[in-house]
N, C-alpha and C positions, 0 to 999 in steps of 0.2 A: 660515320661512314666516310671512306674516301671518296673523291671527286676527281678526276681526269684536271688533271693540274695543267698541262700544256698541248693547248688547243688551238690549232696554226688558223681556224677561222669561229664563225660563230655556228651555235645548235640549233636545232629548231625543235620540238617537241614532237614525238612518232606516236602512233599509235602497233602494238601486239594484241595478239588476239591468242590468250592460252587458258587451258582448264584453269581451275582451281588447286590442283594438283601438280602440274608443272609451273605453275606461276609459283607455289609457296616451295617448291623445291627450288628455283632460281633466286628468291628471295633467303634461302636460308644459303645456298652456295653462293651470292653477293656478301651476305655477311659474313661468312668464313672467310673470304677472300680480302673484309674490310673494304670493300669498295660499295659505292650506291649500286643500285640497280642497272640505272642506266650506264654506268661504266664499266657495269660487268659483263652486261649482255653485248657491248661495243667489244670488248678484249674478247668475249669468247669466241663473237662472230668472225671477228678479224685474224684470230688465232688458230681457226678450223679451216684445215685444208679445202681449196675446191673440189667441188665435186667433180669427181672422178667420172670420163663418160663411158655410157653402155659398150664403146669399142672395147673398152677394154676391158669390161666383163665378160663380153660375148668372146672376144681373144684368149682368155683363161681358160672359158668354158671349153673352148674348143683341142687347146693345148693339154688342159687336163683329160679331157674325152680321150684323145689320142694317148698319152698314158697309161690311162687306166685300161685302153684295150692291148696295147703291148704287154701290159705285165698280165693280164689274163692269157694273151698267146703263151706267154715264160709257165705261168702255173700253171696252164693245161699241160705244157711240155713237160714240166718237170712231175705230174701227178701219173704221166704216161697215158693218157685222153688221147695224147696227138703226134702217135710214132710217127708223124711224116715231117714234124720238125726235129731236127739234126743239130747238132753241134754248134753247125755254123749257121744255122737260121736262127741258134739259139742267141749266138753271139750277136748277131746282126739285130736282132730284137733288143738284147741289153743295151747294144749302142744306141737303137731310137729310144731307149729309155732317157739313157743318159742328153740326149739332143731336148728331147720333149723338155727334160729338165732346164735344159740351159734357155731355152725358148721362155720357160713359163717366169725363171728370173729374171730374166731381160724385160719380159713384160712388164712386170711387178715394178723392178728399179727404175726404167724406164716411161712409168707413166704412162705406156700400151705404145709405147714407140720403140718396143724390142720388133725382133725379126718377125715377122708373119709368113714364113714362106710355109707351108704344107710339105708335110713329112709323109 
């Protein structure tokens, strides 16, 4: 098994706390990997993005919600449910489609620091 070769201070010994079932899945993905244990579960923790916060789930949620209700406004229109949207409200619905869109990538690429303004 490998060992973390260049170590800018010293270790100390940790304690984890896992089944017996995720510990032997770690220990079999340390040896694929050719590294000890402990140097696996170091690189994977350090290699796993932060977590991401509730903002910016609750921000998708919200982005998608609005969405998903436009393009039902579009399908009730276009199923003929709802003669009282027209052409241009239809048109006007595709655009918040298209925004909703641009909204929800921004948020994504962004990290939850795209636009949040309400559509």
């Amino acid at each position: 098994m490998g060992h973390r070769r260049n170590r800018e201070s010293a270790t100390k010994p940790r304690r984890i706390h896992a089944t017996e079932m995720e510990w032997q899945i770690v220990r079999e993905r340390a040896e694929a990997a050719k590294l000890s244990m402990s140097a696996y579960l170091v690189e994977a923790a350090l290699a796993r993005p932060e977590h991401t916060s509730r903002h910016l789930d609750a921000d998708t949620i919200r982005l998608l919600t609005g969405y998903y209700q436009t393009l039902t406004e579009i399908s009730d229109s276009i199923a003929g449910r709802d003669a009282a949207l027209d052409h241009l409200q239809l048109a006007d619905a595709l655009d918040r489609v298209a925004a909703w869109l641009e909204d929800i990538a921004a948020a994504v690429a962004d990290g939850g620091a795209g636009r949040s303004g309400g559509r």
